[in-house]
C-alpha atoms as a printed R data frame, in Angstrom:
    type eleno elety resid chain resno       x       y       z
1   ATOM     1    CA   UNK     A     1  -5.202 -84.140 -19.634
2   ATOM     2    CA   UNK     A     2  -3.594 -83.663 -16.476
3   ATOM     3    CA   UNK     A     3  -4.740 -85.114 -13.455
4   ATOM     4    CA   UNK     A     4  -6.442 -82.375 -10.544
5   ATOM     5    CA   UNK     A     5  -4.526 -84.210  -8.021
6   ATOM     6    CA   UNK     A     6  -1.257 -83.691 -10.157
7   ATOM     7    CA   UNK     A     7  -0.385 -80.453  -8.475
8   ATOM     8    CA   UNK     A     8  -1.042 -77.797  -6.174
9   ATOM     9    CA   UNK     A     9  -1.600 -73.946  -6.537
10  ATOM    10    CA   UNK     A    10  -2.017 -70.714  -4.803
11  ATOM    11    CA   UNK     A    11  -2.742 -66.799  -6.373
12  ATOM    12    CA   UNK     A    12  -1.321 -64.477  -4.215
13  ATOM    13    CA   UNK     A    13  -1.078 -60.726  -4.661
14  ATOM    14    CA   UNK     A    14   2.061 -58.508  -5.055
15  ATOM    15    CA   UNK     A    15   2.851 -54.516  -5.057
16  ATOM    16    CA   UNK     A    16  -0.350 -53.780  -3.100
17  ATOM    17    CA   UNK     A    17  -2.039 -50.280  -2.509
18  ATOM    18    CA   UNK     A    18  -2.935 -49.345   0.658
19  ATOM    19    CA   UNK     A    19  -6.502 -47.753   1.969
20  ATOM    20    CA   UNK     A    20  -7.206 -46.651   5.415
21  ATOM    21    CA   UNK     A    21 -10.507 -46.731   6.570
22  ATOM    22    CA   UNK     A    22 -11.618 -44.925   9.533
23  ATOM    23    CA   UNK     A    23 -15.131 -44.856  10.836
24  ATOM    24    CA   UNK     A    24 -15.812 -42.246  13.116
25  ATOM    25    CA   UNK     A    25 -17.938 -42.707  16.434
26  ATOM    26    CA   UNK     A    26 -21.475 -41.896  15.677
27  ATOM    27    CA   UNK     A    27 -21.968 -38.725  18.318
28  ATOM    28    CA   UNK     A    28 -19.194 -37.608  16.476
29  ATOM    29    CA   UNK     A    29 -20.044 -37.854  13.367
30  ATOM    30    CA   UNK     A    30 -23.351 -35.806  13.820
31  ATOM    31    CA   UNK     A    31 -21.978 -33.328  15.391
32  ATOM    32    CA   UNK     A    32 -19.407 -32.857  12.048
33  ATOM    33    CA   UNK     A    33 -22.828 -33.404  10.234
34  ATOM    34    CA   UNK     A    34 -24.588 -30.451  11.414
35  ATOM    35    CA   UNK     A    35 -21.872 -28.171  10.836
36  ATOM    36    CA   UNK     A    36 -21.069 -29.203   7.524
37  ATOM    37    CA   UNK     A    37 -24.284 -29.014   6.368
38  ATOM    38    CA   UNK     A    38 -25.241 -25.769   8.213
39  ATOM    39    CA   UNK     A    39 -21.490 -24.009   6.168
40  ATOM    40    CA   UNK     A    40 -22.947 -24.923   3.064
41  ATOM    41    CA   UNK     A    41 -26.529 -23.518   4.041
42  ATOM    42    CA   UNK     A    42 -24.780 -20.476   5.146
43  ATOM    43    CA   UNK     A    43 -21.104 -19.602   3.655
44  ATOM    44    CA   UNK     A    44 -21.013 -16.622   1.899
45  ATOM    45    CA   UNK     A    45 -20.551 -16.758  -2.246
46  ATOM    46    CA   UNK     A    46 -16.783 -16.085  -2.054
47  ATOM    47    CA   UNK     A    47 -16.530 -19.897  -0.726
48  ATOM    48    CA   UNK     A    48 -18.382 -21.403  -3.240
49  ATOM    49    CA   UNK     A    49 -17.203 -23.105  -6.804
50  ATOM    50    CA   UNK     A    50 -19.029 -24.453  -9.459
51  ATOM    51    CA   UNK     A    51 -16.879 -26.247 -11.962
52  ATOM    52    CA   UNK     A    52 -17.704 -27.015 -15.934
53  ATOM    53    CA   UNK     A    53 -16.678 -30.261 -15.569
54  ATOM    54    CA   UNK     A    54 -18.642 -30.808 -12.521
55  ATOM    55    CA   UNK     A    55 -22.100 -29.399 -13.504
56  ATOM    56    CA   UNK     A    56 -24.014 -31.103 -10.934
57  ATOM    57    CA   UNK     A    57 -21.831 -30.340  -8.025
58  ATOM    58    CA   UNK     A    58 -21.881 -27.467  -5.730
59  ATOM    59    CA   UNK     A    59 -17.870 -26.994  -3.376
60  ATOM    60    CA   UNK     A    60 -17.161 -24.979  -0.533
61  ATOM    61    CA   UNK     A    61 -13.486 -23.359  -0.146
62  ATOM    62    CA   UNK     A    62 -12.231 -25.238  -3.227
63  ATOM    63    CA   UNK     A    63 -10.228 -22.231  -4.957
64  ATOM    64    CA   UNK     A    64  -6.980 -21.521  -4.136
65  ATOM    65    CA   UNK     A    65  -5.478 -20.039  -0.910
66  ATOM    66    CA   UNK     A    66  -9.113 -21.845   0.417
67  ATOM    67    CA   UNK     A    67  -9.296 -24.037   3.016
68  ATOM    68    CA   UNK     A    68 -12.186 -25.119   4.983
69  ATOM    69    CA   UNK     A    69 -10.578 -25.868   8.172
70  ATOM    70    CA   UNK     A    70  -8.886 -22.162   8.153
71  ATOM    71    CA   UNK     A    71 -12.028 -20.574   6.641
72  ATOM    72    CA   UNK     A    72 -14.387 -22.074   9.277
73  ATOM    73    CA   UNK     A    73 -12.475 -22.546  12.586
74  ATOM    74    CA   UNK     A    74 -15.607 -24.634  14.136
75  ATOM    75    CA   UNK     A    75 -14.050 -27.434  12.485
76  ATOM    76    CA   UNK     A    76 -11.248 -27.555  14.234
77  ATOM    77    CA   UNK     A    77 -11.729 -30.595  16.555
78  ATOM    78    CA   UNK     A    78 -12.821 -32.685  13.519
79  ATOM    79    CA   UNK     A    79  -9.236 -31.396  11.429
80  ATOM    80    CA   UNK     A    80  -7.253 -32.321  15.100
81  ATOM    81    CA   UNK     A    81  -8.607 -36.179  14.376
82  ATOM    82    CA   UNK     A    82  -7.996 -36.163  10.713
83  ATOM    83    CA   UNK     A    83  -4.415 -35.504  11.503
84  ATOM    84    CA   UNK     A    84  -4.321 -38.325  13.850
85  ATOM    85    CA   UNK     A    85  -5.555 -40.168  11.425
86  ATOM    86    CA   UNK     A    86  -3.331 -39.531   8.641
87  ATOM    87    CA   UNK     A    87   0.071 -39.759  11.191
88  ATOM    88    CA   UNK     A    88  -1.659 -43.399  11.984
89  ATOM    89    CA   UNK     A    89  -2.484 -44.517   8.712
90  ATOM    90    CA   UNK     A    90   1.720 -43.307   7.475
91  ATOM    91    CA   UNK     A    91   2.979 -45.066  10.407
92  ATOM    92    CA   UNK     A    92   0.944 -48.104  10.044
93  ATOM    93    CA   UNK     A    93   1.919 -48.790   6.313
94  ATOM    94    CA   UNK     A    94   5.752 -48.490   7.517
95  ATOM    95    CA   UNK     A    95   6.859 -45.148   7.283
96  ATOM    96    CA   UNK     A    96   7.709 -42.191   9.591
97  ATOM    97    CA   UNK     A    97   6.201 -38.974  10.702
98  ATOM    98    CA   UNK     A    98   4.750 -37.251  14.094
99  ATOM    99    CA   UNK     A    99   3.491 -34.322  12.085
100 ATOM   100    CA   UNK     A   100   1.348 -33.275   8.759
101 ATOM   101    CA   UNK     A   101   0.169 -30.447   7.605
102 ATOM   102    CA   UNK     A   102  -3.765 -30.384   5.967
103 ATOM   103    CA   UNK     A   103  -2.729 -28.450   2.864
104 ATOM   104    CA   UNK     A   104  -6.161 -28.002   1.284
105 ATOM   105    CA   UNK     A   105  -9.412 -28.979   2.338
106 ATOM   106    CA   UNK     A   106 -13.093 -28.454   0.872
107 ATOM   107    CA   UNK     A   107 -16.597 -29.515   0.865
108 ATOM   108    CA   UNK     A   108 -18.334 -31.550  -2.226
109 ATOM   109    CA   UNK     A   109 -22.200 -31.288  -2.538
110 ATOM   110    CA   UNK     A   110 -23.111 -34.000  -5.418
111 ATOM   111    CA   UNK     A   111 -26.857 -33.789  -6.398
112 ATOM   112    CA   UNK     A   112 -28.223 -36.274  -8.929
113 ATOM   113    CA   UNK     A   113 -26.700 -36.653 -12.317
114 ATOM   114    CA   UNK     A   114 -23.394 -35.915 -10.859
115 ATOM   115    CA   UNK     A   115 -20.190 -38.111 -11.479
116 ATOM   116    CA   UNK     A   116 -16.510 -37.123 -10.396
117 ATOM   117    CA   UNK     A   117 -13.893 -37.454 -13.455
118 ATOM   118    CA   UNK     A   118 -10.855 -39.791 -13.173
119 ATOM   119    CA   UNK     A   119  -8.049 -37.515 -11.448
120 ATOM   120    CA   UNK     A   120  -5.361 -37.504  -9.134
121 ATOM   121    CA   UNK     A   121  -4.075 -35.385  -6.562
122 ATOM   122    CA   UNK     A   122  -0.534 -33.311  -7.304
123 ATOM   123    CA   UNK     A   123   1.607 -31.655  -4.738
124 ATOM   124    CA   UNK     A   124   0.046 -34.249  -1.868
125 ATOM   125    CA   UNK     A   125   0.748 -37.396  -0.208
126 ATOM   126    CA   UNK     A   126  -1.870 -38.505   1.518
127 ATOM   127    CA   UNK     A   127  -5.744 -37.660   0.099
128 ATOM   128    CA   UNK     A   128  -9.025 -38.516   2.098
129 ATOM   129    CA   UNK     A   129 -12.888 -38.151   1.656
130 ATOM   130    CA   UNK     A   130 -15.123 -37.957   4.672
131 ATOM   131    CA   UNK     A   131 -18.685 -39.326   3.596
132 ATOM   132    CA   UNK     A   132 -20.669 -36.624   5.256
133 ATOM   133    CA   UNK     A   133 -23.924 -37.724   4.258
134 ATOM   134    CA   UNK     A   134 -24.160 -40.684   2.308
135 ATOM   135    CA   UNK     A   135 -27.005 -43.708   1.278
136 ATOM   136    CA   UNK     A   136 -25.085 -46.807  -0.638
137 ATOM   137    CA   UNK     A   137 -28.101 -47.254  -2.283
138 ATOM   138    CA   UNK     A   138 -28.228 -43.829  -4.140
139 ATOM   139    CA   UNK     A   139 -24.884 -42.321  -4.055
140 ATOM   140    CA   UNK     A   140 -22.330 -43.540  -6.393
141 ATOM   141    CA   UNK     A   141 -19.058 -45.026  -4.235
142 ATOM   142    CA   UNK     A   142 -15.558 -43.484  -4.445
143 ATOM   143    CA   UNK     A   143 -13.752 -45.912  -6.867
144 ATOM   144    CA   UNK     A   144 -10.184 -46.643  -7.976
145 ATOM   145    CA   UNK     A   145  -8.182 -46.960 -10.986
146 ATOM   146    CA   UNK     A   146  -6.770 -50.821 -10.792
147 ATOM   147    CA   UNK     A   147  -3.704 -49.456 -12.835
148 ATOM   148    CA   UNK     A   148  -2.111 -52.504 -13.841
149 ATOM   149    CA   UNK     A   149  -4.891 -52.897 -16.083
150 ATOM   150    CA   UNK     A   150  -6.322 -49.437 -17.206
151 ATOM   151    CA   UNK     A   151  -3.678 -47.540 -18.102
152 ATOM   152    CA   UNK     A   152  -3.448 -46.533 -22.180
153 ATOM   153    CA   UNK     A   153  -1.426 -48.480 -24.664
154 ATOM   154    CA   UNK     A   154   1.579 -46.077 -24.639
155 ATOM   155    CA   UNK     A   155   2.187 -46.359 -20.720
156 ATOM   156    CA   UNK     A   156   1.502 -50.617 -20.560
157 ATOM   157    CA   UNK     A   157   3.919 -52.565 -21.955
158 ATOM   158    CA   UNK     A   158   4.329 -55.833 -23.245
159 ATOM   159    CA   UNK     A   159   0.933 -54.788 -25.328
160 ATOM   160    CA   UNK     A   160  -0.749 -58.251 -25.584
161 ATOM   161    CA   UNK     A   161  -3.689 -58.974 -24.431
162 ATOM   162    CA   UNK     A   162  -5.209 -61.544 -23.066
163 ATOM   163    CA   UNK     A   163  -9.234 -61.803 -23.559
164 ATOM   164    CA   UNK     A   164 -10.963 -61.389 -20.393
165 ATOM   165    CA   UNK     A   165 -13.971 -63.346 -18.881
166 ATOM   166    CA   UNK     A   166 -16.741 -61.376 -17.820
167 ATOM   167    CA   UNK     A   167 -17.982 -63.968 -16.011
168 ATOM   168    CA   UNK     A   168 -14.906 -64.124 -13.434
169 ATOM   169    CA   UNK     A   169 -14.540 -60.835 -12.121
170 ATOM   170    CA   UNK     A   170 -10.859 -60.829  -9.663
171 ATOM   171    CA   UNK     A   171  -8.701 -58.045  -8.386
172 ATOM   172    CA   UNK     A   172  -6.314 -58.607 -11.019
173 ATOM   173    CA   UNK     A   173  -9.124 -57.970 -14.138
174 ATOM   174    CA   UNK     A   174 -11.136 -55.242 -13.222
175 ATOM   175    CA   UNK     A   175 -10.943 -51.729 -14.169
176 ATOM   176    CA   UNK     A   176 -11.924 -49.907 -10.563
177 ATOM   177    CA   UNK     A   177 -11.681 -51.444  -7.121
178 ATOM   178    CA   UNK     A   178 -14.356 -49.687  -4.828
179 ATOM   179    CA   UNK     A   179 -14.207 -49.779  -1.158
180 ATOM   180    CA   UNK     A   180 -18.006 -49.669   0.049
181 ATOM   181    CA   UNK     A   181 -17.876 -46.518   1.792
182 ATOM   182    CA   UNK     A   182 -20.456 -46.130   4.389
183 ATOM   183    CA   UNK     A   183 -21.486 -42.589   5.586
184 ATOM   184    CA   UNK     A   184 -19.520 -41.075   9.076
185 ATOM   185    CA   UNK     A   185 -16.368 -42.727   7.327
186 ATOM   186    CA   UNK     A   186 -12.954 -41.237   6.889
187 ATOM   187    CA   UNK     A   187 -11.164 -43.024   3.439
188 ATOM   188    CA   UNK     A   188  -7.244 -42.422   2.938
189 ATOM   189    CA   UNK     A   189  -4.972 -43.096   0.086
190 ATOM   190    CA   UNK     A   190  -1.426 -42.218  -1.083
191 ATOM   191    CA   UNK     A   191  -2.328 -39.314  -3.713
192 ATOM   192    CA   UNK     A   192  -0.984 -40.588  -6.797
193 ATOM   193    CA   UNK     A   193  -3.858 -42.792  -6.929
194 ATOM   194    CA   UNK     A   194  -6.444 -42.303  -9.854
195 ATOM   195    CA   UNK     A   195  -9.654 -41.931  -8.240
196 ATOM   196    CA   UNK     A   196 -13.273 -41.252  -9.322
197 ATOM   197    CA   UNK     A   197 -16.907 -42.532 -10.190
198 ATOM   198    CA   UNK     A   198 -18.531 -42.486 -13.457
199 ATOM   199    CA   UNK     A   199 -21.926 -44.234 -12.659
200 ATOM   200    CA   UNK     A   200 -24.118 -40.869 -11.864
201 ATOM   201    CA   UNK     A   201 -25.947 -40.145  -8.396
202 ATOM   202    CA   UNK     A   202 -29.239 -41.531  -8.195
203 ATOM   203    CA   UNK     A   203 -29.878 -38.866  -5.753
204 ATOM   204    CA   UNK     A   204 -28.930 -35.819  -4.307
205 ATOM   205    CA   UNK     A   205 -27.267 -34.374  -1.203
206 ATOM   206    CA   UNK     A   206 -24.041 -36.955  -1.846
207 ATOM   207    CA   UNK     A   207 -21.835 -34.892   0.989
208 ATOM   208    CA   UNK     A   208 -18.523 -34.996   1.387
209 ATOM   209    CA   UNK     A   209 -15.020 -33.372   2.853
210 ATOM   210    CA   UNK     A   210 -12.183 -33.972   0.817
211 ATOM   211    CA   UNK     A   211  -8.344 -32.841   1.923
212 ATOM   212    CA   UNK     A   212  -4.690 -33.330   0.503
213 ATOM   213    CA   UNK     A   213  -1.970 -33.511   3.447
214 ATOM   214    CA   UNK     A   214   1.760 -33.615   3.197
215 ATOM   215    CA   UNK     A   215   4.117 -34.538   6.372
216 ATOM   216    CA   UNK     A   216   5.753 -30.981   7.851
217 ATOM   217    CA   UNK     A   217   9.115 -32.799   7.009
218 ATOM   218    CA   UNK     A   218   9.861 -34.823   4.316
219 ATOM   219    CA   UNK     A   219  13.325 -36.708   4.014
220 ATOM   220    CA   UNK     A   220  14.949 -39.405   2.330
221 ATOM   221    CA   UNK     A   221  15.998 -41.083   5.479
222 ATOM   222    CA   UNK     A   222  19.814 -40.147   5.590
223 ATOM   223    CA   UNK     A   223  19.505 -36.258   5.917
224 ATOM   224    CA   UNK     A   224  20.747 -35.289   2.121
225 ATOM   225    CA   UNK     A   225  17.727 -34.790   0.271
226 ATOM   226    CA   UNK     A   226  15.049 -32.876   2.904
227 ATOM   227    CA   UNK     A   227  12.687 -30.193   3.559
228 ATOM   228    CA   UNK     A   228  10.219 -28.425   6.134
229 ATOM   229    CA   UNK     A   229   7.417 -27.040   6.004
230 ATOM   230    CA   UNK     A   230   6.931 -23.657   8.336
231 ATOM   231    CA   UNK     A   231   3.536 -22.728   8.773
């Protein structure tokens, strides 16, 4: 038995994922409330999707060549600070860029029942959700795939396992890491990132404004390997 004064320790975390969190002020955020909800009260049927894997969930603008900050300029002021946003959160995690470019944006109506299966965004680098309307206490939280411990067999390698102990729950054994979203809250994340919630709404009228974003130009740093993007 070794002593506990024998040695010293310390757990520290490595390889970790960024999340922005922005909370917008609350004058603000109503006003981006009422004309949210009043689009989906109003927008004509060509705007809105209903998916099969998404029975309980009504989106506005969330087909292709849609976007809800081209399709309903009144939003403009709201997509000027989401930029900001975005250019803040890249520059504050070490990177460069003065300008991105919202590629896709849409509206999520979640009534009760609903959940939002595991995916990822492609052809994106940053993704957000603004929690339009949203109660902690019946809404299900945005969650995210911890990676390093839920990916299948074939992609995780060495394969052992180690049993885990359900009565320590850390960063480093849990499947999903959540980020207690509160409602007027704007969330960011680098796209790759698995993302989802399986635990159903308690309730409806879960509201919220989801958006993909790439930088206008994207380079490697030395000018070989570049593009722009001319809108």
């Amino acid at each position: 038995m070794i002593n506990d004064d024998s040695f010293t320790k310390q757990i520290i975390g490595i390889n970790p994922e960024p999340i922005g969190i922005f909370d917008l002020h609350a004058s603000k955020h109503e006003e981006y409330k009422k004309m949210i909800i009043n689009i989906f009260e109003s927008a004509d049927n060509k705007y809105k999707q209903k998916f099969k894997t998404e029975p309980f969930t009504e989106h506005i603008c969330n087909n292709l060549n849609q976007n809800i900050f081209v399709d309903f300029p009144l939003l403009n002021k709201l997509k000027i600070e989401i930029n900001q946003m975005i250019i803040e959160f890249i520059k504050d995690i070490g990177y460069f860029t003065d300008e991105i470019i919202i590629t896709d944006a849409w509206l999520n109506n979640a009534s009760a029942k609903s959940k939002l299966e595991w995916h990822y965004h492609a052809n994106s680098v940053v993704s957000g959700n603004y929690f339009v309307n949203y109660n902690p206490n019946y809404h299900s939280p945005l969650l995210f795939w911890n990676d390093r411990v839920r990916l299948s067999m074939a992609e995780r390698f060495p394969s052992i396992q180690i049993q885990k102990n359900s009565n320590k729950n850390t960063v480093f054994n849990t499947n999903v890491i959540g980020t207690n979203p509160k409602e007027g809250q704007i969330i960011l994340w680098r796209s790759q990132l698995i993302h989802g919630y399986d635990l159903p709404n308690k309730s409806d009228n879960r509201l919220t404004l989801s958006f993909n974003s790439i930088p206008k130009i994207c380079t490697d740093g030395n000018g070989r390997y570049s593009f722009k993007i001319e809108v």
